[in-house]
N, C-alpha and C positions, 0 to 999 in steps of 0.2 A: 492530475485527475483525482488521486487519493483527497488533497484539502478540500474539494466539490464536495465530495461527497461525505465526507469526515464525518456531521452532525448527523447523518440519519446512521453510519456507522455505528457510533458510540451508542445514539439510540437504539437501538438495536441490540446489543452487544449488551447496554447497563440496562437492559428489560431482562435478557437471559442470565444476568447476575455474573458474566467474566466480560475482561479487560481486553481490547483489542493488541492483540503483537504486534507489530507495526514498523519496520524499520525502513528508514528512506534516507536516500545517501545522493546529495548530488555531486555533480563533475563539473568540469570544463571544456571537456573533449573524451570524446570515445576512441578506439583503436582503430578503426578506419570511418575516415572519414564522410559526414555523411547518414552514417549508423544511426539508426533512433530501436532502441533496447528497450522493452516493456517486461519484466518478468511478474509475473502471477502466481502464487500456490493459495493452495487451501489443505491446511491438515485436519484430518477425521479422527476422532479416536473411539 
């Protein structure tokens, strides 16, 4: 879902002058099977 949306990201992101963080890790399999794991944050400062 993140590559969808990536360009209006970045735009967004290189309009407000910082770099998006971004870390994406794929698998093979999760710990039970089955499992579809979405995690989300947003940090504020």
């Amino acid at each position: 879902m993140l590559f969808e949306h990536y360009g209006v990201l970045s735009a967004r992101l290189g309009t407000a002058g910082v770099a998006p963080a971004t870390t994406m890790l794929g698998v093979t399999r999760l710990a039970i099977p089955g499992q579809l794991v979405e995690l989300e944050g947003t940090a504020v400062a």
